[in-house]
C-alpha positions as CSV (number, residue, x, y, z in Angstrom):
1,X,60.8,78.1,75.0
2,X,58.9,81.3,75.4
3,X,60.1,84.9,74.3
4,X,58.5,87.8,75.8
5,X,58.5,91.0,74.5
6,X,57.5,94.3,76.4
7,X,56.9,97.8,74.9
8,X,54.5,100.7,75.3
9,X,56.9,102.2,78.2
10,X,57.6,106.1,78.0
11,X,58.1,109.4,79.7
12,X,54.6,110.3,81.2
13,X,53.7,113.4,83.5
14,X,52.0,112.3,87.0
15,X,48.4,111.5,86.6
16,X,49.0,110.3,82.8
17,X,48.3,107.1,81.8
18,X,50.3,103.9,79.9
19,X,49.3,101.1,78.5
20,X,52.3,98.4,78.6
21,X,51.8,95.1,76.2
22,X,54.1,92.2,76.3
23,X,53.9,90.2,73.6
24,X,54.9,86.1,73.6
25,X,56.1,83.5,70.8
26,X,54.8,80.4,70.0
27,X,51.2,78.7,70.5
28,X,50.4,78.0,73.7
29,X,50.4,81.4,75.2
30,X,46.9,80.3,76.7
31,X,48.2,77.8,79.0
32,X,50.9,80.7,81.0
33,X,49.8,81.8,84.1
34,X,51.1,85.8,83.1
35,X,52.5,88.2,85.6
36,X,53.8,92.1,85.9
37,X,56.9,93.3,88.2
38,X,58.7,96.5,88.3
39,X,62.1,97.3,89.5
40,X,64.4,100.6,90.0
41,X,68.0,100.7,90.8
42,X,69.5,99.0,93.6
43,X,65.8,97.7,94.6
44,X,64.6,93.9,94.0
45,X,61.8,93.5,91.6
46,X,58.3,93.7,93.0
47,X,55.3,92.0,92.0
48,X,52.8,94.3,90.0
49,X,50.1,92.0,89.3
50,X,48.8,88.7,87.7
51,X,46.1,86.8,85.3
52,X,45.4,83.1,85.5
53,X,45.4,81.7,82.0
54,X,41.7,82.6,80.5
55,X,42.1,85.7,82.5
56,X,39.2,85.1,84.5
57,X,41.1,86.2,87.5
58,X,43.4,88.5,88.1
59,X,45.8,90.2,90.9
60,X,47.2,92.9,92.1
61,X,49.7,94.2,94.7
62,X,48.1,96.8,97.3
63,X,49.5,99.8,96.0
64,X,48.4,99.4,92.7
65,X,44.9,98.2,92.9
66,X,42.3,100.5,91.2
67,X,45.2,102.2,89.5
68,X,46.4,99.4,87.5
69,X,44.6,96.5,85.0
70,X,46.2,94.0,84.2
71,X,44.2,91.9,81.1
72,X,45.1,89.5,78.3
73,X,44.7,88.5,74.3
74,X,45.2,84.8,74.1
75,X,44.7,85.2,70.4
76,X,47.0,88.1,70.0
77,X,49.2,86.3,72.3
78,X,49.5,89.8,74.6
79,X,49.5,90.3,77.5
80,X,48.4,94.3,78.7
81,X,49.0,96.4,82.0
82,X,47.0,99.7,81.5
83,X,48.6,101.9,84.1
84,X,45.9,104.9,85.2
85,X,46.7,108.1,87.5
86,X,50.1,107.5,87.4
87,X,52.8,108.5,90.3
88,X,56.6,109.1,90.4
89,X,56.8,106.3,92.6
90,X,55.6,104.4,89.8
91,X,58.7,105.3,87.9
92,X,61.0,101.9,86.9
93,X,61.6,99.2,84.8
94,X,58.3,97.0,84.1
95,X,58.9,93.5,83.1
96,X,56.4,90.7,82.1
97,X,56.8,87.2,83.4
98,X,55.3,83.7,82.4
99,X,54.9,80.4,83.8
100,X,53.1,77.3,83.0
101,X,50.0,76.7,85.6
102,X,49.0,78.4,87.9
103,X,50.8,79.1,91.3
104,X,49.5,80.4,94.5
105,X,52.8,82.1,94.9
106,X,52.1,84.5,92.1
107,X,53.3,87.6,93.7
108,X,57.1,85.6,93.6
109,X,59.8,86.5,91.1
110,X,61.1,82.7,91.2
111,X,57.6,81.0,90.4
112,X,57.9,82.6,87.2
113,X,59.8,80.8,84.1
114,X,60.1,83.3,81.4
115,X,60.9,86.7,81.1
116,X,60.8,89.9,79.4
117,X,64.0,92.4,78.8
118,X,61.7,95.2,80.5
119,X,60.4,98.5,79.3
120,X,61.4,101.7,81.2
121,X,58.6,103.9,82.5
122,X,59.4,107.4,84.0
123,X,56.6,109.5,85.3
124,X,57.3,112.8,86.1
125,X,56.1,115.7,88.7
């Protein structure tokens, strides 16, 4: 069993920047296939981005690419989602997720195993 633990969320003004960590128990972070999604109220969650396990690749949904990074600490057991040039559309809850392996259905909520309790992020005009 894998806990995940998000924080680094806040209040930000538009154009800011965050820097959300999620942090995971237990030893063998390394082998999770790691993903980010965000949801608001009365919207399903939507797919952020991912990194395979060494975090040689990574992936991101359109909206966010070249906004967002997405990297990883296997030996801090972290996961990171550095958030640039921020928008009020980018406003919501952000949640980590993990799953053993990889899966080419990344951008999924349902691939994913393990979950985070979410860390709010409001950007403001």
């Amino acid at each position: 069993q894998v806990q995940l633990v998000e924080s680094g969320g806040g209040l930000v003004q538009a154009g800011g920047s965050l820097r959300l960590s999620c942090s995971a128990s237990g030893r063998t972070f390394s082998t999770y296939f790691m993903g980010w999604f965000r949801q608001t109220p009365g919207t399903e969650r939507e797919f952020v981005a991912a990194i395979t396990r060494s975090g040689s690749s990574t992936y991101y949904a359109d909206s966010m690419k070249g906004r967002f990074t997405i990297s990883r600490d296997n030996a801090k057991n972290t996961v990171y989602l550095q958030m640039n040039s921020l928008k009020p559309e980018d406003t919501a809850v952000y949640y980590c997720a993990g799953r053993t392996g990889y899966s080419t259905y990344y951008s999924r909520r349902d691939v994913y195993t393990y979950w985070g309790q979410g860390t709010q992020v409001t950007v403001s005009s």
